[in-house]
N, C-alpha and C positions, 0 to 999 in steps of 0.2 A: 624542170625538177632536177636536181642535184644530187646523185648517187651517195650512198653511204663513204664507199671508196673515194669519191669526189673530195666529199668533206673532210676524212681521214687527210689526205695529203695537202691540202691546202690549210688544216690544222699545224703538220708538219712543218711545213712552208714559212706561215706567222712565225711557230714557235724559235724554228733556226733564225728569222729576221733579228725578233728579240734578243736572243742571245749572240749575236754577229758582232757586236759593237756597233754598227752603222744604223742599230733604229733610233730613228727622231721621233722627238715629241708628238708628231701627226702618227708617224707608225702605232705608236702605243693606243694613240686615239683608234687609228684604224682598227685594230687586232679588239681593244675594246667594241665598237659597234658589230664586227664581222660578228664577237662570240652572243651579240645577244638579237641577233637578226631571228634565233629559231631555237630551241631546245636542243636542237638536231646540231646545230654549229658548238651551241654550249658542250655538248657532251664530246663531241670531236677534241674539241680543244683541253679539257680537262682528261683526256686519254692521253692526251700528246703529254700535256704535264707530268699524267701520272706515270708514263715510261719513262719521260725524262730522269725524273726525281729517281725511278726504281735502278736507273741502268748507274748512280750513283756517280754520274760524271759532273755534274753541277746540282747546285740547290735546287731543291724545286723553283720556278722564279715569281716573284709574287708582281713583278713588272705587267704582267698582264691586265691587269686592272689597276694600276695604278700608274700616274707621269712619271716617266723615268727621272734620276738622280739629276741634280745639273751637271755631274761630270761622271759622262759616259762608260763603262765598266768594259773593256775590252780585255779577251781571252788570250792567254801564249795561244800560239797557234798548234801546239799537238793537242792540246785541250778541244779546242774549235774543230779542228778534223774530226776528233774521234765521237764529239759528240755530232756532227752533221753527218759523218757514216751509219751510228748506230741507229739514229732518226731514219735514214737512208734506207736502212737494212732492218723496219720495224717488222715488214708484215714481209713474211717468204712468196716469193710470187708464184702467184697461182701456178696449179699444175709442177709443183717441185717431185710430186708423187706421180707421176703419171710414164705411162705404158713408154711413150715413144715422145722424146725430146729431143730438141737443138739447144745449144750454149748461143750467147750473142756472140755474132761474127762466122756461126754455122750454117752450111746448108748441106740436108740432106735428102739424099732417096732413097724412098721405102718400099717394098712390095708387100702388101697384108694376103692371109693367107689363103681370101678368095679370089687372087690377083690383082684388087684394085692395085694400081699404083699410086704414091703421093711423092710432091717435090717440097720440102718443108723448109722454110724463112728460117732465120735466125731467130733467136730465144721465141719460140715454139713449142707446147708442148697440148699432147692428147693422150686419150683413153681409146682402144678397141677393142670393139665386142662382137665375135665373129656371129654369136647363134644367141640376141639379144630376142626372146618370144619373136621368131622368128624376122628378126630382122637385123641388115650389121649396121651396127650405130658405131658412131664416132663422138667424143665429147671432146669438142675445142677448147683449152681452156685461154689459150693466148695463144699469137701469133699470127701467120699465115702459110696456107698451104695451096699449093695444086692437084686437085684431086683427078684422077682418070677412075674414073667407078667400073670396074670389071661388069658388064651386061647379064644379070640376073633377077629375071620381073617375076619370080615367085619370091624373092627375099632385097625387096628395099635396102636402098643403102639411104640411113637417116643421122643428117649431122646437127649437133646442140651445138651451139655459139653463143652464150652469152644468152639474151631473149632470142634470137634468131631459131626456127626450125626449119631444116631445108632437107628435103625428100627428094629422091631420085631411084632411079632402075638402073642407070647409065649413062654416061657421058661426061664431058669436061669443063669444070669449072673450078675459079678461083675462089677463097674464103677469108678471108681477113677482118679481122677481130683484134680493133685497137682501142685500148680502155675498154668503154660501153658501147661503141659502136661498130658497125659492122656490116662490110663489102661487101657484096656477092656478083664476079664477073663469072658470065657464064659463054664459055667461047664453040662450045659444040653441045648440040642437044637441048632439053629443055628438063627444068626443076622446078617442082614446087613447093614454095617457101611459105612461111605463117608468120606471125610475130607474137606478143604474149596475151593480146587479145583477141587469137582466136583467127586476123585477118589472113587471107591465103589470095595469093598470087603464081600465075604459071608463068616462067621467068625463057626469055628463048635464049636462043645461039645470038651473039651477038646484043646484049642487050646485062643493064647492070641494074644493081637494087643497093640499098641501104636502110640497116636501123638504123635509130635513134633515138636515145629514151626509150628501148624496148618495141618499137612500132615501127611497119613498115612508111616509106617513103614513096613516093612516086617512081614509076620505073624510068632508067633514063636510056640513050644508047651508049654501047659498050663504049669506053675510054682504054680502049689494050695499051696504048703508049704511055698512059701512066700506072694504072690497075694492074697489068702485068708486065711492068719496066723490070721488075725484082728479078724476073726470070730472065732476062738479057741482063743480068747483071748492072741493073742502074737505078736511081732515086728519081727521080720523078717528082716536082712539085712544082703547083702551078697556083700560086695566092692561096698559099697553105698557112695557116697560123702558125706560130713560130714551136707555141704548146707539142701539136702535134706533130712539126717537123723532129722533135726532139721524139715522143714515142716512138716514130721510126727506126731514129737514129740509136733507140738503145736495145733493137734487135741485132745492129752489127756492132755495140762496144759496150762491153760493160760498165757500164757508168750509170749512173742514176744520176738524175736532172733534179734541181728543184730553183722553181722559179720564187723569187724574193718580192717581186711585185707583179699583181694582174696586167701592168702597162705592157709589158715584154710579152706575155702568152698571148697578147692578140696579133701583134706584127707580122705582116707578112711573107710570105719568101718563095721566090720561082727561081727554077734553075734545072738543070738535068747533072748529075752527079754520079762518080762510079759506085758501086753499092762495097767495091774492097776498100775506098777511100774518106771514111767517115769522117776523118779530118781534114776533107777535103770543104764540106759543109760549114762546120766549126770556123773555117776560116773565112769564107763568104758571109757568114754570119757576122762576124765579128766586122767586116771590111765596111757590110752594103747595111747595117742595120744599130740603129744608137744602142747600142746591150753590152754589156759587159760580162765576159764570162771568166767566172776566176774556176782553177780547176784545184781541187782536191783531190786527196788519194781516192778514189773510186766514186768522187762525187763532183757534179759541175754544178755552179752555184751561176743563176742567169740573174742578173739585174739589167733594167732601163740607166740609161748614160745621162738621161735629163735627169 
């Protein structure tokens, strides 16, 4: 099942293809089948349009459902920037309102004012609530954090992630919340976690979990050298899709990704990487992997090399 948000940027995604100059005949076919696979994709798509058209930087484009010109319509390129930034920059990202944030390429530490502590990733951001009906609640809205929960069993410490709910008294665990899914290494103590229908797990020291699609997963054992690589300062990936090696990658640099064809978000990529050297990945990618990445002002544009 495919999130609303899902559909939203991969609506994006077509619509930049489209107006890139480089979509072919098959593109146009694709982008046609993609919009009538569901109601849900039609409507995605025809949002993308209708920003397009409002933000007044190109016509609305009626190429969508129709084969394109026999000779192809390419943009000056400040035209092209400025509309795959504003595409880029449609929907403010979650948590822009929120209590306690990091910038990408930030990490900070927090002390809240029951004493938990937290270590907080790049572009990260939460809500707290010291005296929520008796209990302190935390709402993630992106990011990842290390949480040390100050020991207090008359007032739960309870965190929102996404579908994820994870309950504790005390102890030390990691949270990470990327797109719609969602980490949970736990390295001292034990938490009990739920997901959106109801299922509850008691999660130990040493031992990890993950949603997906809102639902718990099988419990696995702790992976610390990559689950908590971040906190020694490093990247970590081992036969990661290339998609979400780029999520990562845009909690240490401001850049927004948009991939131009599904061939490239499946690719995969292992390697250990410093977490100060994001361009360190970029280049490994570029070396071990058929993609080509063209870079715009605040936007990396990913295509397949085939």
């Amino acid at each position: 099942m495919t999130c609303e948000a899902d559909l939203r940027s991969q609506a994006r995604e077509w619509l930049v293809l489209l107006n890139s100059g480089r979509a072919s005949a098959d593109d146009h076919v694709a982008v046609e089948r993609w919009r009538q696979t569901s109601t849900e994709h039609a409507s995605a798509l025809a949002e993308a349009e209708r920003l397009w058209a409002l933000l007044g930087q190109v016509e609305r484009p009626t190429a969508v459902v129709q084969p394109p010109a026999r000779r192809k319509r390419r943009w000056p390129l400040p035209l092209a920037t400025a509309a795959c930034l504003l595409l880029a920059l449609w929907m403010a990202p979650p948590g822009w309102h929120a209590d306690v944030r990091t910038e990408a390429g930030e990490r900070r530490e927090v002390t809240l004012e029951d004493g938990s502590h937290l270590h907080l990733n790049g572009a990260t951001a939460l809500d707290w609530d010291a005296n929520a009906d008796g209990l302190r609640r935390v709402r993630l809205y992106r990011g990842q954090v290390d949480f040390q929960v100050a020991a207090d069993a008359a007032h739960p410490f309870v965190i929102d992630a996404g579908a994820a709910r994870i309950r504790v008294t005390g102890t030390r665990f990691d949270v990470n919340l990327l797109d719609e899914q969602v980490l949970l290494a736990v390295s001292e103590g034990h938490v009990q976690v739920s997901d959106a229908d109801g299922n509850e797990r008691a999660v130990q020291a040493g031992e990890q979990i993950a949603w997906r699609d809102g639902r718990l997963q099988p419990l696995q054992p702790l992976d610390a050298g990559r689950a908590l690589a971040w906190q020694r300062g490093r990247l970590v990936f081992r036969d990661r899709p290339l998609a979400e090696v780029f999520e990562e990658l845009e909690r240490q640099q401001a850049q927004q990704v948009l991939f131009l064809d599904g061939q490239a978000r499946e690719l995969k990529v292992t390697g250990v990487f410093s977490l100060d050297d994001p361009s360190a990945v970029l280049r490994a990618i570029e070396t071990a992997l058929p993609v080509r990445l063209t870079r715009l002002p605040g936007v990396l544009l990913v295509s397949s090399r085939s």
